[in-house]
HTML snippet that shows the backbone in 3Dmol.js (N, CA, C, O; Angstrom):
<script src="https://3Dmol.org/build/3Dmol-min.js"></script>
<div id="view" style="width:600px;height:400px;position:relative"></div>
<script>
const pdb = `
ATOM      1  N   UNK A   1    -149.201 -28.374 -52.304  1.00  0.00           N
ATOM      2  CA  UNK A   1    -148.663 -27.192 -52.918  1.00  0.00           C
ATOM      3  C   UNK A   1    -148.236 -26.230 -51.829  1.00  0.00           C
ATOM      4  O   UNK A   1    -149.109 -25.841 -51.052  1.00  0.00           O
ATOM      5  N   UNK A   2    -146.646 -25.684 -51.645  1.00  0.00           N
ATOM      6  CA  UNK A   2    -146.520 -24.688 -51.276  1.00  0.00           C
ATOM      7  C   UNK A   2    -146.513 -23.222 -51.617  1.00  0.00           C
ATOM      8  O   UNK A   2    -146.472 -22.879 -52.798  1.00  0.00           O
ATOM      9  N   UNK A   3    -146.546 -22.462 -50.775  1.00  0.00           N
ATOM     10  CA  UNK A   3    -146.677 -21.024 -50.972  1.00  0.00           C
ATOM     11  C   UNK A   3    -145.429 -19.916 -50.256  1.00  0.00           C
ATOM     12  O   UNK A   3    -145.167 -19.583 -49.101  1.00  0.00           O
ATOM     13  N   UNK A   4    -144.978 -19.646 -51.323  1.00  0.00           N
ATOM     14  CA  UNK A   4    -144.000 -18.718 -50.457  1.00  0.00           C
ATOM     15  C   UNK A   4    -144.423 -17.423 -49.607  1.00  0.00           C
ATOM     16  O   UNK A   4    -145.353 -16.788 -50.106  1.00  0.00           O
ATOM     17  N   UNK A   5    -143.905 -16.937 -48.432  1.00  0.00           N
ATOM     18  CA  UNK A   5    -144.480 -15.905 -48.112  1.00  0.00           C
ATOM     19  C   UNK A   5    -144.589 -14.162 -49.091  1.00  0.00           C
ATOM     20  O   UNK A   5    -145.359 -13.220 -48.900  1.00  0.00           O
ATOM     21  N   UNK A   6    -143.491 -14.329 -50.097  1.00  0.00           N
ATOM     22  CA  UNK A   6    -143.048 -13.475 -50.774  1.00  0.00           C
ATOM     23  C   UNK A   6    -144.647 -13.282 -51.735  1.00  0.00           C
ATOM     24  O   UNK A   6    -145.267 -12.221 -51.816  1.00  0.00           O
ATOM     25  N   UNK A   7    -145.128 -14.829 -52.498  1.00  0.00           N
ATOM     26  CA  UNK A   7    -146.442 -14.245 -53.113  1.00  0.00           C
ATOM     27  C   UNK A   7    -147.422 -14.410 -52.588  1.00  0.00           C
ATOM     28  O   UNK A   7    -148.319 -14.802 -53.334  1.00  0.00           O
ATOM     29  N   UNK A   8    -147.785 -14.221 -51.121  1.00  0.00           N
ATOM     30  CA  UNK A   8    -149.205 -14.149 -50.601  1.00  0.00           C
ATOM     31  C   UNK A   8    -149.753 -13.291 -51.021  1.00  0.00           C
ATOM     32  O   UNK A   8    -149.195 -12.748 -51.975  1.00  0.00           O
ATOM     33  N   UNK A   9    -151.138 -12.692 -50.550  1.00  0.00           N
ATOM     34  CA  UNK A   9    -151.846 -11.774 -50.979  1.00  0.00           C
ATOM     35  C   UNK A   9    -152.289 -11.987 -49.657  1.00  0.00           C
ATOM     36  O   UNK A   9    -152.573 -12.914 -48.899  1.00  0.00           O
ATOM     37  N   UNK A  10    -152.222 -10.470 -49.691  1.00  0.00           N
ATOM     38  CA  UNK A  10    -153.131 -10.703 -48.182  1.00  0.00           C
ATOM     39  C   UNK A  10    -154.909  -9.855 -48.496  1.00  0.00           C
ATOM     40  O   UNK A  10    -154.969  -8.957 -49.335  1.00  0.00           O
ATOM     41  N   UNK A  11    -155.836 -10.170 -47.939  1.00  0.00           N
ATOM     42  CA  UNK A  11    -156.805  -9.903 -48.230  1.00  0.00           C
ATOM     43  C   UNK A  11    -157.959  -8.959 -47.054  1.00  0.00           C
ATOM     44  O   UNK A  11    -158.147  -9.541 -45.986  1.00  0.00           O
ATOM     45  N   UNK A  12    -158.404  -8.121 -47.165  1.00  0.00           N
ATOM     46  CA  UNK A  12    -159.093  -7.462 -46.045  1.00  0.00           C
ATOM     47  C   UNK A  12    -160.328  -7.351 -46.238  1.00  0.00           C
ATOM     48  O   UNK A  12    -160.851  -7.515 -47.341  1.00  0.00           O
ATOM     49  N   UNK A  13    -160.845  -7.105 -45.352  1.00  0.00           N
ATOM     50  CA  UNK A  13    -162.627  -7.538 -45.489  1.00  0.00           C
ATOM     51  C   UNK A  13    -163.205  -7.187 -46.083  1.00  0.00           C
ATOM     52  O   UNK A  13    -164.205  -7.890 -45.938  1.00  0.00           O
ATOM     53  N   UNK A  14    -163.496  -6.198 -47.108  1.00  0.00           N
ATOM     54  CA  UNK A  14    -164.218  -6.385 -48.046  1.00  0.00           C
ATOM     55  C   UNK A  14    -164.210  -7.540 -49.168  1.00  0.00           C
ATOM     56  O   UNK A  14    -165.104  -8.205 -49.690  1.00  0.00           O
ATOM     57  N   UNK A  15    -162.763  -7.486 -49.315  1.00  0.00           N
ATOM     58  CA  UNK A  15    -162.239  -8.817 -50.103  1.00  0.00           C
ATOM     59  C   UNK A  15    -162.677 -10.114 -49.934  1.00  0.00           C
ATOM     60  O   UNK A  15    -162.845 -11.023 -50.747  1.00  0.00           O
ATOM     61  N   UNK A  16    -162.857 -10.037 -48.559  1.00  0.00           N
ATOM     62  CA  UNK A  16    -162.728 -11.530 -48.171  1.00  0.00           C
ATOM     63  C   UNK A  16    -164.302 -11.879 -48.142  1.00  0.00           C
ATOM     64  O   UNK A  16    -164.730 -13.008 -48.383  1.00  0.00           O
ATOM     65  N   UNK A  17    -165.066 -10.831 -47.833  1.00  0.00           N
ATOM     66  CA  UNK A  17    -166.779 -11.053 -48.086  1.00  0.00           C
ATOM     67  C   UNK A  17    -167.296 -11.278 -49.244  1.00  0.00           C
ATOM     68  O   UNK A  17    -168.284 -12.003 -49.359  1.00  0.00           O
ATOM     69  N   UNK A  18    -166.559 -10.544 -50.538  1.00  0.00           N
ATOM     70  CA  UNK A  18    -166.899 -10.473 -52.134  1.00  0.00           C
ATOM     71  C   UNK A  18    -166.251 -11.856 -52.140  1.00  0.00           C
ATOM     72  O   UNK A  18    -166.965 -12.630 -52.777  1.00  0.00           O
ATOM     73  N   UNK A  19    -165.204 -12.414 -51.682  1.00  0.00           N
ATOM     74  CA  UNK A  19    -164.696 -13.461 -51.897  1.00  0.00           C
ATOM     75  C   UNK A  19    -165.415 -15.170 -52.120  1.00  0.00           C
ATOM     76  O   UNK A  19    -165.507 -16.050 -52.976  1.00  0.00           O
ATOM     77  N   UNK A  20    -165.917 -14.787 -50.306  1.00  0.00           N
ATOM     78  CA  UNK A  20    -166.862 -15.633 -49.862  1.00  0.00           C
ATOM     79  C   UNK A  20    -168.279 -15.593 -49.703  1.00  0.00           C
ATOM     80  O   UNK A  20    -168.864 -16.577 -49.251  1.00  0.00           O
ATOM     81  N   UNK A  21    -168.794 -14.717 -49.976  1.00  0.00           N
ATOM     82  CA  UNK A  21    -169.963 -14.405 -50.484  1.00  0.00           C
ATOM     83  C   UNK A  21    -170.769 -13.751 -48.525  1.00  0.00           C
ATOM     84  O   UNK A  21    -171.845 -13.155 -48.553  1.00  0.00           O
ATOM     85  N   UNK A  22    -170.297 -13.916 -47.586  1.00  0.00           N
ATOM     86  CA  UNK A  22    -170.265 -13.968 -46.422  1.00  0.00           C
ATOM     87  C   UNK A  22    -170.106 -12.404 -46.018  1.00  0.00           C
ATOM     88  O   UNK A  22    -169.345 -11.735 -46.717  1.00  0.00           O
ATOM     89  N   UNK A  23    -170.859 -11.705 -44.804  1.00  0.00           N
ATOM     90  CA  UNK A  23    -170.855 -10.862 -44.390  1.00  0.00           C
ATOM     91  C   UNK A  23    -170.185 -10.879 -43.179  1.00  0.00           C
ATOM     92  O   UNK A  23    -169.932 -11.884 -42.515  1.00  0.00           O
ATOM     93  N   UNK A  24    -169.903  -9.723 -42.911  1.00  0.00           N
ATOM     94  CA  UNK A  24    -168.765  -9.219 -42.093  1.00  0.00           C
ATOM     95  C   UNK A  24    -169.128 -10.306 -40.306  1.00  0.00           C
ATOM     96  O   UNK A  24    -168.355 -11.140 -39.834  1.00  0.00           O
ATOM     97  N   UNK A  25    -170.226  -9.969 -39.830  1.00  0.00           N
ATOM     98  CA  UNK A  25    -170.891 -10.960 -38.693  1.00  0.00           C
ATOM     99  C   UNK A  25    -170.757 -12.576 -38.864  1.00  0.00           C
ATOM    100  O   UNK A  25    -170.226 -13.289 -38.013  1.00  0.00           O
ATOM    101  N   UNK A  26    -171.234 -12.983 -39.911  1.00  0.00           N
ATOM    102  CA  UNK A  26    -170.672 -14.207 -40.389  1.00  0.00           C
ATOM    103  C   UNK A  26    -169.253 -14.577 -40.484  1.00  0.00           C
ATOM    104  O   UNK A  26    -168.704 -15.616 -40.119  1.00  0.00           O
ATOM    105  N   UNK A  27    -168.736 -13.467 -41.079  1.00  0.00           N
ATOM    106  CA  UNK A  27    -167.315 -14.386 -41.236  1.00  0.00           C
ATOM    107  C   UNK A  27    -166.895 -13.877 -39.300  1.00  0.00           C
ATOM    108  O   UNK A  27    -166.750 -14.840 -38.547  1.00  0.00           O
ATOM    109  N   UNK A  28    -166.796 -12.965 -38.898  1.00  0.00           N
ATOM    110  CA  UNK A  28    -166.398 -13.372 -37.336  1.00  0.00           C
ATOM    111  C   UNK A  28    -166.608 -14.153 -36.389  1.00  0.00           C
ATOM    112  O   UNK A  28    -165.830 -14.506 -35.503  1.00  0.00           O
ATOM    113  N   UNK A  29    -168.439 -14.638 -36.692  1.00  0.00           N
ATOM    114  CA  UNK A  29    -168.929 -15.526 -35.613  1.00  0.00           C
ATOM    115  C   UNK A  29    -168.482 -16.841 -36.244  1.00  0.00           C
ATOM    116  O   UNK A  29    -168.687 -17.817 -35.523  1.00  0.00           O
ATOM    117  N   UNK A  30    -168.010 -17.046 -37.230  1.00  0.00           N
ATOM    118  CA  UNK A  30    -167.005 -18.371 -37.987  1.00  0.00           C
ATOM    119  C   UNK A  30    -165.894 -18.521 -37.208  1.00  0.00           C
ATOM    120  O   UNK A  30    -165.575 -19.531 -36.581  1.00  0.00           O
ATOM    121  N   UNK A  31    -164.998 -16.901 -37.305  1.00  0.00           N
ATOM    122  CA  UNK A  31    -163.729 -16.924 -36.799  1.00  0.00           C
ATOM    123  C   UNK A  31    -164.160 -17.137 -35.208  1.00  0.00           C
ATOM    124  O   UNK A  31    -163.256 -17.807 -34.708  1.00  0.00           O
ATOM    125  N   UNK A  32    -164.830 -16.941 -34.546  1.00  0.00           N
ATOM    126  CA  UNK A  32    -164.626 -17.061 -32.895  1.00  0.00           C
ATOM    127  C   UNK A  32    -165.384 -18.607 -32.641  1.00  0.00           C
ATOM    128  O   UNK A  32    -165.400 -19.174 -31.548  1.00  0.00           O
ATOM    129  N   UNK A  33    -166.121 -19.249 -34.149  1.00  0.00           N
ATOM    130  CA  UNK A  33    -166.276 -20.770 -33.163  1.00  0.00           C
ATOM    131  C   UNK A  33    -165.197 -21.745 -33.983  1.00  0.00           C
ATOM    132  O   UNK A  33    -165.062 -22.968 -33.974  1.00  0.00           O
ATOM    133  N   UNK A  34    -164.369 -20.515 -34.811  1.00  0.00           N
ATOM    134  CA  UNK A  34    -162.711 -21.885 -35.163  1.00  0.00           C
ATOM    135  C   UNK A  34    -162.833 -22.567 -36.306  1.00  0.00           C
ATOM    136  O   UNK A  34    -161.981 -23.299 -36.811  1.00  0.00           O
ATOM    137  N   UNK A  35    -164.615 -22.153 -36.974  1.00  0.00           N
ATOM    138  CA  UNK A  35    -164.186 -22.306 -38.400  1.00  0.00           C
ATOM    139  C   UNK A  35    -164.012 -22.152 -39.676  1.00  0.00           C
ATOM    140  O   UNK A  35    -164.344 -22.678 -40.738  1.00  0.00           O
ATOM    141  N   UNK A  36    -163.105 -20.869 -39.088  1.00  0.00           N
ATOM    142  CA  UNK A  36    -162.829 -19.518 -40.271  1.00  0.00           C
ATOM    143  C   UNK A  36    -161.648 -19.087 -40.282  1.00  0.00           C
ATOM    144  O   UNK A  36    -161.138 -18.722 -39.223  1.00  0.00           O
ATOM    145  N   UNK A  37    -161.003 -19.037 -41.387  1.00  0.00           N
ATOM    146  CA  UNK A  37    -159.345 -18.760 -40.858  1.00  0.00           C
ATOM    147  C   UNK A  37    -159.228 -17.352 -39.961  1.00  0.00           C
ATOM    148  O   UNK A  37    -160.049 -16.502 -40.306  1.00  0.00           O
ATOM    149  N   UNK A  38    -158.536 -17.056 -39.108  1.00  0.00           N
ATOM    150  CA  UNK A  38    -158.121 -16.040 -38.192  1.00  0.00           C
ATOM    151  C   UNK A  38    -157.681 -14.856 -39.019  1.00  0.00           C
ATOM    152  O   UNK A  38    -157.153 -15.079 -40.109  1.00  0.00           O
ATOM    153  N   UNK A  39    -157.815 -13.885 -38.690  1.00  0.00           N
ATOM    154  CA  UNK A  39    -157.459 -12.501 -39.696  1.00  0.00           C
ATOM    155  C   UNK A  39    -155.887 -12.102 -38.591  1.00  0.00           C
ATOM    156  O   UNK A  39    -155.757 -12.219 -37.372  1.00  0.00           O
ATOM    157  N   UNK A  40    -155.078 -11.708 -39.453  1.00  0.00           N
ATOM    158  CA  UNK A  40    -153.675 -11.558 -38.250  1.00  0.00           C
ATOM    159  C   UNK A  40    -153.616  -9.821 -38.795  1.00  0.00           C
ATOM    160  O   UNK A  40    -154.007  -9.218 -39.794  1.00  0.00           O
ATOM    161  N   UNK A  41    -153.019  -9.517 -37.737  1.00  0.00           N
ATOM    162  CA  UNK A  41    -153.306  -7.624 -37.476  1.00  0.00           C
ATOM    163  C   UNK A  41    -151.642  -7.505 -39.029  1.00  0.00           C
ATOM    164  O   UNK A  41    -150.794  -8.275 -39.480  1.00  0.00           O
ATOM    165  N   UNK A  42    -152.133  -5.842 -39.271  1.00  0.00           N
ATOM    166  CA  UNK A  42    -151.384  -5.729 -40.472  1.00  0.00           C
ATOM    167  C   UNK A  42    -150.428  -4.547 -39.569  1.00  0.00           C
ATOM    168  O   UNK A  42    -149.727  -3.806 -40.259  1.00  0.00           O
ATOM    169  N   UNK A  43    -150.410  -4.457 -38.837  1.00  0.00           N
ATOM    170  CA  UNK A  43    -149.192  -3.411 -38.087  1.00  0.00           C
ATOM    171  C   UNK A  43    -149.047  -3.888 -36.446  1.00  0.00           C
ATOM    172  O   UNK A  43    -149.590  -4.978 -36.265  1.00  0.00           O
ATOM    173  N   UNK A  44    -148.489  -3.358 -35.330  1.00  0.00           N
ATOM    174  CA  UNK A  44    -148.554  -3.258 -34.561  1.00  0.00           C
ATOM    175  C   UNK A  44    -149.395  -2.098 -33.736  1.00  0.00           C
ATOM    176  O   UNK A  44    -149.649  -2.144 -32.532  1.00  0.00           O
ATOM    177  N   UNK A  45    -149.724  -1.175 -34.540  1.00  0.00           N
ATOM    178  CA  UNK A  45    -150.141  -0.050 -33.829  1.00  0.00           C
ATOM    179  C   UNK A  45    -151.342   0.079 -35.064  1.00  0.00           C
ATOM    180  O   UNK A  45    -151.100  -0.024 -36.266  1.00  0.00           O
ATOM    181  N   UNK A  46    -152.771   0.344 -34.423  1.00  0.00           N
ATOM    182  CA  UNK A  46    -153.700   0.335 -35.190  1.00  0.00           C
ATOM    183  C   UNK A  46    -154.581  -0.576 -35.237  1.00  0.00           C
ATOM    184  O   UNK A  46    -153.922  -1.563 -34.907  1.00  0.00           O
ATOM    185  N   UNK A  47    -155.667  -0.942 -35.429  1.00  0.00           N
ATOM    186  CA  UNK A  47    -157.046  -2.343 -35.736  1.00  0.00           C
ATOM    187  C   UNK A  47    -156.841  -2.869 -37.034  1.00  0.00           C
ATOM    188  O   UNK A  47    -157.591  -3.787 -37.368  1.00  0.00           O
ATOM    189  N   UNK A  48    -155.856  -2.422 -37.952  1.00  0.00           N
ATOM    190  CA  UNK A  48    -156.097  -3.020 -39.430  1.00  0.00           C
ATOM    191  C   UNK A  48    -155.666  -4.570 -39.531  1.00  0.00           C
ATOM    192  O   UNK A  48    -154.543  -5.045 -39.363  1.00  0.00           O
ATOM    193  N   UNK A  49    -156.741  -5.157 -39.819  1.00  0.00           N
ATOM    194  CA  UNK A  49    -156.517  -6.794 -39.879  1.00  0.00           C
ATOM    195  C   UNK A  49    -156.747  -7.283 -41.366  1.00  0.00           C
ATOM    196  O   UNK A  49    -157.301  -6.496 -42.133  1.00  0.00           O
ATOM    197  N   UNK A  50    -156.395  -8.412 -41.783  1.00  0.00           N
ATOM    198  CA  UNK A  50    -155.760  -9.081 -42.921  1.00  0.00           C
ATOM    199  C   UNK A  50    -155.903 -10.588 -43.133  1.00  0.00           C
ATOM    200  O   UNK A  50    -155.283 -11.363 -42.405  1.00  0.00           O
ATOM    201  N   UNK A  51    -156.718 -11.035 -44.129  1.00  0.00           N
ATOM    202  CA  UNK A  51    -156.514 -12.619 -43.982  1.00  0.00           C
ATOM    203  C   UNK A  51    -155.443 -12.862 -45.293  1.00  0.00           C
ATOM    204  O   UNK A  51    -155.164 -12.070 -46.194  1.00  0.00           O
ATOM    205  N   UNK A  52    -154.997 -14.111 -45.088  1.00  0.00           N
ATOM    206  CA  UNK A  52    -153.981 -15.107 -46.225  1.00  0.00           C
ATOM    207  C   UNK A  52    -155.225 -15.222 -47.238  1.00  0.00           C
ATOM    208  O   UNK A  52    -156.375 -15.558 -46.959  1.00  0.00           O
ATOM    209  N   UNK A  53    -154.578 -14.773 -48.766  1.00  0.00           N
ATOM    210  CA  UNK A  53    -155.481 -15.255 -49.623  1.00  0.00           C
ATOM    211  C   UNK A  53    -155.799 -16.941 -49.669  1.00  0.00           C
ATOM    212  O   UNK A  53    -156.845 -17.590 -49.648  1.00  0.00           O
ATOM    213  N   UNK A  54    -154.590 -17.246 -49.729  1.00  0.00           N
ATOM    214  CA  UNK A  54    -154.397 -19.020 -49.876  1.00  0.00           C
ATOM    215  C   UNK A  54    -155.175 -20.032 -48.737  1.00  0.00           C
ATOM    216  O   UNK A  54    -155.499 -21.211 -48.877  1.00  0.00           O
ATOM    217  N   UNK A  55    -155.395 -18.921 -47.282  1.00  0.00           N
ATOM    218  CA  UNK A  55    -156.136 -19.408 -46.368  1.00  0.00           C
ATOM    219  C   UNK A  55    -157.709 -19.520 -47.075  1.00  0.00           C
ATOM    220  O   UNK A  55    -158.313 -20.555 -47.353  1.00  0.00           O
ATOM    221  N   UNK A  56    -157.985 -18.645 -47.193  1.00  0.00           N
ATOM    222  CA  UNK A  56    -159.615 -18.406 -47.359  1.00  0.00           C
ATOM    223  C   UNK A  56    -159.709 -19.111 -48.503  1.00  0.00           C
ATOM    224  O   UNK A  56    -160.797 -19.680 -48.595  1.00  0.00           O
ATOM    225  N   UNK A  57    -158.642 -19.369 -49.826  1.00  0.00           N
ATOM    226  CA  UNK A  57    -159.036 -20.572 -50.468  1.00  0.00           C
ATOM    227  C   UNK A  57    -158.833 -21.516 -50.265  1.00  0.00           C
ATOM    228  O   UNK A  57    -159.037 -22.260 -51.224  1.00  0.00           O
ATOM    229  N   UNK A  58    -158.383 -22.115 -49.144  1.00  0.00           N
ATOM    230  CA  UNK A  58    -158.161 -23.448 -48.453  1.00  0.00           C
ATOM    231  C   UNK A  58    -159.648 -23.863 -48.590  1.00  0.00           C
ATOM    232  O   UNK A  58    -160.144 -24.752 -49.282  1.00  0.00           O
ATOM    233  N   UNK A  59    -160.461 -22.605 -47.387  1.00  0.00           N
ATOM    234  CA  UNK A  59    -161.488 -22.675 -46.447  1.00  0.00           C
ATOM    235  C   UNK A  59    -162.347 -23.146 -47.703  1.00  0.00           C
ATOM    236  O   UNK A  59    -162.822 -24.271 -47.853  1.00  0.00           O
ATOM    237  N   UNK A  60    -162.447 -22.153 -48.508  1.00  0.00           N
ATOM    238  CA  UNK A  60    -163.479 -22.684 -49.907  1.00  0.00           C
ATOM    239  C   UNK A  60    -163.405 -23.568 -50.749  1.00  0.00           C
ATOM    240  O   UNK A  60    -164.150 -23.832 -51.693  1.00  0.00           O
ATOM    241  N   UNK A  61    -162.601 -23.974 -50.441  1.00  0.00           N
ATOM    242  CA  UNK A  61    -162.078 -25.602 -50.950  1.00  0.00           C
ATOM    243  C   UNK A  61    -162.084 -26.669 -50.397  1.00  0.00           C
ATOM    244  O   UNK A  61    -161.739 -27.788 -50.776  1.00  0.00           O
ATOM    245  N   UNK A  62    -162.547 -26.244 -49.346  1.00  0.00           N
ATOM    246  CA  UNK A  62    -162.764 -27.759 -48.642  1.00  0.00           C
ATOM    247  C   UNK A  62    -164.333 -27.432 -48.039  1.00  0.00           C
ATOM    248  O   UNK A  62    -164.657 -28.321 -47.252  1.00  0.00           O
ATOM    249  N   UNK A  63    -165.181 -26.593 -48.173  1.00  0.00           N
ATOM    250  CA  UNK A  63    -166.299 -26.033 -48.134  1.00  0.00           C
ATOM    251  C   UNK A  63    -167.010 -26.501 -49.368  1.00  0.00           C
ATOM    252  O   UNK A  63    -168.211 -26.662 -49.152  1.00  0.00           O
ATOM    253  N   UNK A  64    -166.656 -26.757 -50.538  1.00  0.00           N
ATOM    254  CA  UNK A  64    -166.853 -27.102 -51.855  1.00  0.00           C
ATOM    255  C   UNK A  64    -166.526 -28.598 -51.702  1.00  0.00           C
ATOM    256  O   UNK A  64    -167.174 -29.247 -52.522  1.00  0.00           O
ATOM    257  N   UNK A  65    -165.885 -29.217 -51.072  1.00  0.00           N
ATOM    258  CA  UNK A  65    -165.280 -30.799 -51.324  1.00  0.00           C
ATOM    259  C   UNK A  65    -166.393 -31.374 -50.681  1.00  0.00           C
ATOM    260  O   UNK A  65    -166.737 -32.479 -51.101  1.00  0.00           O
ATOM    261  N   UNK A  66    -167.228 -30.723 -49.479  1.00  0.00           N
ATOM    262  CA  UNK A  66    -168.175 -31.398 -48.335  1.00  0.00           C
ATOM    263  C   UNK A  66    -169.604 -31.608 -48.789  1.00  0.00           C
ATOM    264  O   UNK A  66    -170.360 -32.330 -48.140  1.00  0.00           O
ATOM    265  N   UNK A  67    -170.150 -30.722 -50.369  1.00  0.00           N
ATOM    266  CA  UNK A  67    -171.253 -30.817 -50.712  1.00  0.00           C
ATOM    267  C   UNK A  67    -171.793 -32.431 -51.564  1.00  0.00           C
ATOM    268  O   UNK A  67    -172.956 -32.570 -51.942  1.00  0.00           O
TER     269      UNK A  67
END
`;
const viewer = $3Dmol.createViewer("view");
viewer.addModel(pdb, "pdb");
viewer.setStyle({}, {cartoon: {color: "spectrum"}});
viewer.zoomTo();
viewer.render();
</script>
């Protein structure tokens, strides 16, 4: 299944913790050992970062396939 960029959702950390049930330390020390999707910055100027909804349901979907 593809996804156009037009209906992503992009999702920010609170989202993505209620999402995944995962706290903010968790989901980073995921993202820095590679297995957590990457959050990509939402401007150039500023810290505000953003994950792909469709990413993080990848992640929980194949997190769910392994049990």
């Amino acid at each position: 299944m593809t996804t156009s960029n037009a209906s992503r959702r992009v999702l920010r950390l609170p989202a993505v913790s209620d999402k995944t049930g995962m706290k903010r330390t968790q989901i980073y020390t995921a993202v820095r050992a590679g297995a957590f999707p990457k959050p990509f910055r939402l401007s150039d100027v500023g810290r505000a970062v953003g994950w792909a909804e469709d990413e993080i349901d990848q992640y929980l979907g194949e997190r769910m396939a392994r049990r």
